[in-house]
C-alpha positions as CSV (number, residue, x, y, z in Angstrom):
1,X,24.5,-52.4,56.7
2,X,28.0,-52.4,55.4
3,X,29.5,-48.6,54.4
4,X,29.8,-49.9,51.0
5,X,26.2,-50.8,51.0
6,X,25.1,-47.3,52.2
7,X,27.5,-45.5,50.0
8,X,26.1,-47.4,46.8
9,X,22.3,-46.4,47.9
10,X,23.0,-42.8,48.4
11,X,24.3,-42.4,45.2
12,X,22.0,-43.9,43.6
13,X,19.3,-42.1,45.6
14,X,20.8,-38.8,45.4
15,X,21.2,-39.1,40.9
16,X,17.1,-40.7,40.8
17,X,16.1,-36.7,39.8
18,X,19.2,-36.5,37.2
19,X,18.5,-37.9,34.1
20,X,17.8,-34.5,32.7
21,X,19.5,-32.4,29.8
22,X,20.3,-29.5,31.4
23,X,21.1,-27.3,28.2
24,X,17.8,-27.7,26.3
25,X,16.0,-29.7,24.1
26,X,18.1,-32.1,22.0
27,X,17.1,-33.0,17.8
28,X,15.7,-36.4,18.9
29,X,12.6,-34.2,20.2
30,X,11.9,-32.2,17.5
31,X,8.6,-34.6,16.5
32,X,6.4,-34.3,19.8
33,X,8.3,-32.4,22.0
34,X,8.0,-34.8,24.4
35,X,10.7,-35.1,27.4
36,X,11.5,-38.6,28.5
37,X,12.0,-38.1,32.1
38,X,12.9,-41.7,33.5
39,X,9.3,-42.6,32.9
40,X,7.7,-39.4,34.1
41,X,4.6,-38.5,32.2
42,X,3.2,-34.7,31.6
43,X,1.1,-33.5,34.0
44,X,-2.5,-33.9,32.9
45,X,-4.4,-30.9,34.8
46,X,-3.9,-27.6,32.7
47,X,-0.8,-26.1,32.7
48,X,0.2,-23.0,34.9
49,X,1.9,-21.5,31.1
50,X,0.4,-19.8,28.4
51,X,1.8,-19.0,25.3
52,X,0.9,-15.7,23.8
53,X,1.1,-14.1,20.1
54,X,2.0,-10.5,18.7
55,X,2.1,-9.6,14.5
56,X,4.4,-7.1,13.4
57,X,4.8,-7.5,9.3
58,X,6.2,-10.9,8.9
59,X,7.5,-11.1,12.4
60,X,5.6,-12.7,14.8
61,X,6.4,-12.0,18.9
62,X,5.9,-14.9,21.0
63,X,6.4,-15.0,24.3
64,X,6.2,-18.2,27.3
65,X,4.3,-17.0,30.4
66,X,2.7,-17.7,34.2
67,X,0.2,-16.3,34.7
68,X,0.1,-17.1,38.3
69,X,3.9,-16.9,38.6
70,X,5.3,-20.3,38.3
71,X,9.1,-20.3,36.8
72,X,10.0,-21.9,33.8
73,X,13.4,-24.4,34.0
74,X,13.2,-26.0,30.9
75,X,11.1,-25.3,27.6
76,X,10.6,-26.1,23.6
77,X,8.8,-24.0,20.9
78,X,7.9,-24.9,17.5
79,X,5.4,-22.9,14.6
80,X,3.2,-25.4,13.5
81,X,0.4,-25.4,11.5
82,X,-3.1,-24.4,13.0
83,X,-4.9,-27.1,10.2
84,X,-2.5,-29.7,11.4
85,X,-0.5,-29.2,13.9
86,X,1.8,-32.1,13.6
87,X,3.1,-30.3,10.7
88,X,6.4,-27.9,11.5
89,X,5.9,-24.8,9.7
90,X,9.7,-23.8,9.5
91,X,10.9,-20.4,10.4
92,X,13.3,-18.5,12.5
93,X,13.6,-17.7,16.1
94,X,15.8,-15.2,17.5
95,X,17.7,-16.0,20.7
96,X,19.1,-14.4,24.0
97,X,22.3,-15.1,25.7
98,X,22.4,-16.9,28.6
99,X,18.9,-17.9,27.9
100,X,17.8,-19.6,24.7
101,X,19.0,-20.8,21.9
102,X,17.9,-23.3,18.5
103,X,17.7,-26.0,17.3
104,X,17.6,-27.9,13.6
105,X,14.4,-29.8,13.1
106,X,13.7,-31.5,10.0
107,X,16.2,-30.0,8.1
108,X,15.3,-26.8,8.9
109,X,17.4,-24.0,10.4
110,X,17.0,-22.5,13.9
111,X,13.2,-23.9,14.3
112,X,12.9,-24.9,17.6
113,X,13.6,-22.6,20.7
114,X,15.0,-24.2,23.8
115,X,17.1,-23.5,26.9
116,X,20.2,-22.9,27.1
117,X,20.6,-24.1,31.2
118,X,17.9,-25.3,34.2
119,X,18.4,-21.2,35.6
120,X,14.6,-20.9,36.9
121,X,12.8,-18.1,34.4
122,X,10.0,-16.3,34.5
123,X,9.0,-15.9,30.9
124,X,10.6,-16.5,27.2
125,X,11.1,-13.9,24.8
126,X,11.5,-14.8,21.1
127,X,10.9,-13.6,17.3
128,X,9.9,-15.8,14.7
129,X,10.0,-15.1,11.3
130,X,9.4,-17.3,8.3
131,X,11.5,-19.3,6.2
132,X,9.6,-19.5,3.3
133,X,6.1,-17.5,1.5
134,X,3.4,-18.4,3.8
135,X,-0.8,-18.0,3.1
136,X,-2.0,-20.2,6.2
137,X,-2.7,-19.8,10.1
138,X,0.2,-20.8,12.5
139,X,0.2,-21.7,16.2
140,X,3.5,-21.8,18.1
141,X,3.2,-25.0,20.2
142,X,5.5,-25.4,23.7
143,X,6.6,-28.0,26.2
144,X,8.0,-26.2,29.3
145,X,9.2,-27.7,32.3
146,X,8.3,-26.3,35.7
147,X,10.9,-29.0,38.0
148,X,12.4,-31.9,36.2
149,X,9.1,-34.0,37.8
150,X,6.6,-31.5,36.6
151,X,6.2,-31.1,32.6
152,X,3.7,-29.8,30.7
153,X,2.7,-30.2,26.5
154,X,1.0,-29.4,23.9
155,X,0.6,-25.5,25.0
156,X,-0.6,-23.8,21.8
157,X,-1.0,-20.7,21.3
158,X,-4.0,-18.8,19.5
159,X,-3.6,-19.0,15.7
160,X,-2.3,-16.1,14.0
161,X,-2.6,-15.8,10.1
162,X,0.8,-15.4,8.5
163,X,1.4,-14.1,5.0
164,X,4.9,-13.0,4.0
165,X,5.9,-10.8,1.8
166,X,7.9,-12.8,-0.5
167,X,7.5,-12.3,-3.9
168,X,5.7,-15.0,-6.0
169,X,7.7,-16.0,-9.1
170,X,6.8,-18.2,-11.8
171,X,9.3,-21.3,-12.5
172,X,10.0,-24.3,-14.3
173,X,10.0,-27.9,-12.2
174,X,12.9,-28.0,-13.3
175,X,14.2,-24.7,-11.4
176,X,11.8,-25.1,-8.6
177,X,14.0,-29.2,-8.1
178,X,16.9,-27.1,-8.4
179,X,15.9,-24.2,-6.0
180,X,15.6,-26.5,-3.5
181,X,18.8,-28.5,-3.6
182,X,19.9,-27.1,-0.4
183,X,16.6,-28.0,1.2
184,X,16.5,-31.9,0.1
185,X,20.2,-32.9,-0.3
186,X,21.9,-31.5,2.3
187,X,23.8,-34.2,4.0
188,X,23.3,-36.4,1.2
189,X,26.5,-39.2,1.4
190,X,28.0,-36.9,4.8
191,X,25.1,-37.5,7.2
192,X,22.9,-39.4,4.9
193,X,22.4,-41.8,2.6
194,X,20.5,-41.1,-0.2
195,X,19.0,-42.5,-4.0
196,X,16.9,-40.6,-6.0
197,X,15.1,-40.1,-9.7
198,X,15.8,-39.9,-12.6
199,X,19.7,-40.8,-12.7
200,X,22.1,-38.7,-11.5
201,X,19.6,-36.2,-10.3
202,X,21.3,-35.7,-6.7
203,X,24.7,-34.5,-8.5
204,X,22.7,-31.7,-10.3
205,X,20.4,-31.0,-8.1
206,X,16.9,-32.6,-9.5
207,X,15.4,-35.0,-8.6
208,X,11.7,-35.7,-8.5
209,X,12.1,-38.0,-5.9
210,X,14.9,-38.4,-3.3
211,X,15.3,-41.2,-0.6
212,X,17.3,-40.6,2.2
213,X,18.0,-42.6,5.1
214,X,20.3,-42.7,8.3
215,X,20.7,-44.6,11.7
216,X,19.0,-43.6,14.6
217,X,18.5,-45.4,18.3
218,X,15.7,-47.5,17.8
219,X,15.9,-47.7,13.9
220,X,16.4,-46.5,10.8
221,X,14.9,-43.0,9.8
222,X,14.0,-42.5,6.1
223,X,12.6,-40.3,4.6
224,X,11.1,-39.4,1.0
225,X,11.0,-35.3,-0.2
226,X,10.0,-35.1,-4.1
227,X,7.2,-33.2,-6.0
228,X,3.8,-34.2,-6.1
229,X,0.6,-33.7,-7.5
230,X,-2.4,-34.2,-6.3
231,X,-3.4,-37.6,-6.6
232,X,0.4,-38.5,-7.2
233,X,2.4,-41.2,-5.0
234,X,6.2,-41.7,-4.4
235,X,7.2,-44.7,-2.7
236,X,10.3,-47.0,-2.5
237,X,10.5,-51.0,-1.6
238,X,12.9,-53.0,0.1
239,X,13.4,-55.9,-2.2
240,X,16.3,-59.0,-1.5
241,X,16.6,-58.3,-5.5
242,X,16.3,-55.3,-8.3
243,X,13.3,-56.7,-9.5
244,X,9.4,-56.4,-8.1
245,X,7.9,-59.1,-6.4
246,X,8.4,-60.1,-2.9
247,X,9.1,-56.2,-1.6
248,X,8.0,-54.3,1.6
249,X,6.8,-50.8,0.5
250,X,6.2,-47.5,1.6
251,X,5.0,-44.5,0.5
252,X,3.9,-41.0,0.7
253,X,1.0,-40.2,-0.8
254,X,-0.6,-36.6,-1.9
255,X,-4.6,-36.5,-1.5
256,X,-6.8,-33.9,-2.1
257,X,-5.9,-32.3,1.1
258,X,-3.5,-34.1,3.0
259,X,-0.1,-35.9,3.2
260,X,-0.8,-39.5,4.0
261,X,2.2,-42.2,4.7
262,X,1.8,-45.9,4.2
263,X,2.9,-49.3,3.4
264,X,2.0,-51.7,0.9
265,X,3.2,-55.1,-0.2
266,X,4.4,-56.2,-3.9
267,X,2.9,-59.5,-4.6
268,X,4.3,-60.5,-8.0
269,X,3.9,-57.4,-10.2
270,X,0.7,-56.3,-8.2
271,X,0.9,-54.2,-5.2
272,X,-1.4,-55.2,-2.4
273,X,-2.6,-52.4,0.3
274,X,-2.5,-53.0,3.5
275,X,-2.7,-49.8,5.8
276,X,-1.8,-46.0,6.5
277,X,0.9,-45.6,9.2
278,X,-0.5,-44.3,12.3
279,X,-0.6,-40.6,12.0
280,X,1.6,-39.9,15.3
281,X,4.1,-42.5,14.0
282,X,5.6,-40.1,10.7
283,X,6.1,-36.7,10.1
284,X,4.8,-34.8,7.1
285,X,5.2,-31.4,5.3
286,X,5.3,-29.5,1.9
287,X,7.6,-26.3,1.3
288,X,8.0,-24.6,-1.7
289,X,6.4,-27.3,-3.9
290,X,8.1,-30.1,-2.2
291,X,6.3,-32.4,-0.2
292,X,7.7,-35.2,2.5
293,X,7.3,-38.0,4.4
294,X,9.2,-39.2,7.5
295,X,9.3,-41.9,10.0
296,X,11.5,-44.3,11.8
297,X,11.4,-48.0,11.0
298,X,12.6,-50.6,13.7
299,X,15.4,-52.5,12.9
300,X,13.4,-56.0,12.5
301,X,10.0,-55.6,11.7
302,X,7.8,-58.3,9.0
303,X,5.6,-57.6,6.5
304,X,3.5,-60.1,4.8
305,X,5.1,-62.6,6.7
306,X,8.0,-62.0,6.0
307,X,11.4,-60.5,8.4
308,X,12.9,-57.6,7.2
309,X,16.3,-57.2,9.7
310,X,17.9,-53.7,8.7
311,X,20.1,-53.9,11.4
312,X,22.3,-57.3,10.0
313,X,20.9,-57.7,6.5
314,X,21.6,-55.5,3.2
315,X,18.6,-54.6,1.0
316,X,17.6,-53.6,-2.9
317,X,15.8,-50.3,-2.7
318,X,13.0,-49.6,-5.1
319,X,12.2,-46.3,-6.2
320,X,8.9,-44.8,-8.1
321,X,6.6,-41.9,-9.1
322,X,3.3,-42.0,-10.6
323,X,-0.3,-41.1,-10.4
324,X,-2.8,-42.6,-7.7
325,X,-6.1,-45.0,-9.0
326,X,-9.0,-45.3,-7.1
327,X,-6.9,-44.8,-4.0
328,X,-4.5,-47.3,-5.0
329,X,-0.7,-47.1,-6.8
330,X,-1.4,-46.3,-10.0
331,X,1.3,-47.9,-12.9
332,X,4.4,-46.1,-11.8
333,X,5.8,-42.4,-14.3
334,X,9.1,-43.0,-12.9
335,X,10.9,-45.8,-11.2
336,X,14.9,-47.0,-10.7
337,X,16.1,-49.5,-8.7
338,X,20.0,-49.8,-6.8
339,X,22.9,-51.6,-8.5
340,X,23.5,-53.1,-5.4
341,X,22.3,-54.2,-1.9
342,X,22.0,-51.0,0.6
343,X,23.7,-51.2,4.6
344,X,21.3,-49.1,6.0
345,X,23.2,-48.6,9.0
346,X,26.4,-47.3,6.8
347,X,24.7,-43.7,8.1
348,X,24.7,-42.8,12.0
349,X,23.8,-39.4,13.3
350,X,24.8,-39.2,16.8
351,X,24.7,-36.9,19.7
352,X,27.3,-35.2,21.1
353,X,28.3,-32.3,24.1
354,X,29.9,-29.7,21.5
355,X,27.1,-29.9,18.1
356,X,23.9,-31.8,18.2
357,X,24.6,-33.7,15.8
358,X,28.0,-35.3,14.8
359,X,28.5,-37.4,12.0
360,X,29.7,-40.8,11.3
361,X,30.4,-41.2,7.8
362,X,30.5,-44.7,6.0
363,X,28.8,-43.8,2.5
364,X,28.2,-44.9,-0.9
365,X,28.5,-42.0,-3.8
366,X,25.3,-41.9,-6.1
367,X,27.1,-43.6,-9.3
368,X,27.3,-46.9,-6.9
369,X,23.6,-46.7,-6.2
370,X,21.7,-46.1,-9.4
371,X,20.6,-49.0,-12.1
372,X,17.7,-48.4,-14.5
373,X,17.1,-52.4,-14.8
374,X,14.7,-52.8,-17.3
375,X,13.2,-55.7,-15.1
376,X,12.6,-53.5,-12.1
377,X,8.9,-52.7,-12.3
378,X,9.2,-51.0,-9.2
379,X,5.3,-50.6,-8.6
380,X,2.1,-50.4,-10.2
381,X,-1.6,-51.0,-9.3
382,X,-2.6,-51.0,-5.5
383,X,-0.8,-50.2,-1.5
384,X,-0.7,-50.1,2.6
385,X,1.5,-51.2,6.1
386,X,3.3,-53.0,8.5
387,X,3.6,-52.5,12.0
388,X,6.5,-49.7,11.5
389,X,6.7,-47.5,14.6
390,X,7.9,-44.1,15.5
391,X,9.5,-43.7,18.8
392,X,11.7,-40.9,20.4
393,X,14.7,-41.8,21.9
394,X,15.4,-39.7,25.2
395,X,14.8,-36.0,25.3
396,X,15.2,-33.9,28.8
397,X,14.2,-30.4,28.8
398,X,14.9,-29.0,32.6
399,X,17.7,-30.5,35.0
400,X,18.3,-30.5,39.1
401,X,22.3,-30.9,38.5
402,X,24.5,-31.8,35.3
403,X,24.9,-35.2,35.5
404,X,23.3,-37.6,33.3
405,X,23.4,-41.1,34.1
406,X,21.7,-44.2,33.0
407,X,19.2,-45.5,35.8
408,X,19.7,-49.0,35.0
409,X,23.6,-49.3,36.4
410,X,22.4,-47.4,39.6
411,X,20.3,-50.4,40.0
412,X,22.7,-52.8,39.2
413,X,25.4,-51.0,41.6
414,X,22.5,-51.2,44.4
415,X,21.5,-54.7,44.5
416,X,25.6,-55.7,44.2
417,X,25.8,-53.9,47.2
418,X,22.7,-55.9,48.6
419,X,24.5,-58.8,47.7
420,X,27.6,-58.1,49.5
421,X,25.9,-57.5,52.8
């Protein structure tokens, strides 16, 4: 074998066990904290870890251990709720140097403890403490990573019952829309795109509904954050005009007790269900009277038949509010439609070594967007789905060395060197 040859197989043996992420989790795993390891999957016999629970007040202690002394190399901890516990409850955790640090989830603020580097530990120290009142049980949920081959998830804690101490205050929904500005438009035409209702309502700060959107790996994420009643729907189409008829929907609807997400189809001026998105495909959550839906939709997709390509094509968006009948889209309360076509790629939210996430900017301001066609139905009567899925991009939580390197070129250095012997 030719020393080329050799040299091009030890190399590529010797990086195999480095596509890792050596200082912590990145945002692309905030939804399942699920590592993508080169195809390596969590171990499936019960995990070595435990993670344990302490109340003081409104601080909760949570600590990561072995009980039979295995080290910890890489980790990720999220609150989530104990009633469903795909829901982030946010909150803050405190760091150590050398040791830990957080993440943003969700537009949250410091809700997801990782590490900060592989260094083998033996447990995790942290302090949560909520963002916002809270009346429900929490669990704190970890991933931890015993070797870069050996991963565990899902690790929940017991539940512990958290109620701050935040004063209750009575307020307008017009206070409580503006309360939460920071909440729903931060990033809005920086790291976002967004549209909302009525007119002008992202400039002061209150809307009832708000569609954002920006690029991500395998699609585009958007997302809709308003406030809901019971029985109440938001939802938004994409349309090839600022009319109804012909438009692939979505929306987020408030039950009785739950946050459901789904897609429906606009078939003249009736909207025809189709189905709910599967639940491990969006995220969901309410905070302080705003509730939200979240998922990733793949560039191409089709819906009724027809393609919908958000990767070359520009799109109308279509946006409503109204009540729910017989577990269908009720006549919409509130609707708008864009001036113009939408690039839904004008947004990109990329990763980077310094910040986790930098920020291409391409945007639209919200005058250009918003047009109160009296032609633009938006939605009434009935709802459902396409195939619209979900799917993390990469996400490494423990490292053998630094390096990170795509598996794929290895393999195409290898057989090259085949080739030349």
């Amino acid at each position: 074998m030719s020393a080329f040859v050799c040299t091009v197989l030890l190399i590529s043996i010797s990086l195999l066990g480095c596509d890792c992420r050596p200082d912590g989790a990145p945002t692309t795993a905030c939804s399942n904290l699920t590592p993508v390891h080169s195809g390596i999957k969590p171990q499936r016999q019960s995990a070595p870890y435990s993670v344990s629970v302490t109340k003081n007040g409104d601080k909760v202690r949570v600590k990561i251990f072995s009980s039979v002394g295995e080290e910890i190399e890489g980790f990720a901890l999220q609150a989530r709720s104990s009633k469903d516990r795909h829901r982030l409850v946010n909150g803050r955790f405190t760091t150590k140097e050398g040791i830990s640090k957080t993440i943003d989830c969700f537009n949250g603020k410091g809700n997801t403890l990782t590490q900060v580097n592989p260094t083998p530990k033996r447990e995790i120290f942290t302090e949560w403490v909520p963002s916002t009142s809270l009346d429900e049980d929490v669990i704190f949920r970890a991933t931890v990573a015993k070797t870069f081959a050996m991963f565990w998830t899902e690790i929940d804690s017991l539940p512990v019952r958290i109620k701050s101490d935040a004063p209750a205050r009575e307020s307008s929904p017009r206070s409580e829309r503006k309360e939460s500005k920071n909440r729903m438009y931060d990033g809005c035409f920086e790291s976002k795109g967004c549209f909302g209702i009525p007119g002008n309502c992202i400039a002061d700060g209150d809307c009832l509904v708000l569609l954002s959107y920006t690029k991500h790996d395998d699609g585009i994420a958007f997302k809709l954050a308003g406030f809901l009643e019971e029985n109440q729907y938001m939802a938004f189409g994409l349309s090839n005009d600022p009319v109804m008829g012909e438009d692939n929907v979505y929306e987020c609807v408030k039950t009785e007790d739950a946050l459901i997400a789904r897609q429906s189809w606009n078939e003249g001026k009736s909207n025809i269900p189709r189905r709910e998105l599967p639940r491990d495909s969006y995220e969901i959550a309410v905070s302080d009277g705003v509730s939200s839906c979240e998922f990733v939709s793949r560039y191409v997709s089709e819906a009724n038949g027809r393609q919908f390509n958000l990767a070359n094509s520009t799109y109308f968006a279509l946006l409503a509010k109204g009540p729910m009948r017989n577990e269908r889209l009720g006549y919409h309360s509130h609707r708008a439609a864009t001036q113009q076509p939408i690039n839904f790629t004008a947004f990109e939210r990329i990763e980077s070594e310094a910040v986790s996430d930098a920020v291409k900017i391409h945007g639209l301001t919200e005058e250009t967007f918003l047009s109160n066609n009296s032609e633009s139905d938006s939605f009434s009567t009935e709802a459902t789905f396409n195939e619209t899925t979900y799917k993390n991009s990469g996400s490494e939580f423990s490292s053998n060395t630094g390096v990170y390197l795509n598996l794929d070129i290895l393999l195409v250095l290898t057989i090259l060197g085949l080739l030349i012997l």
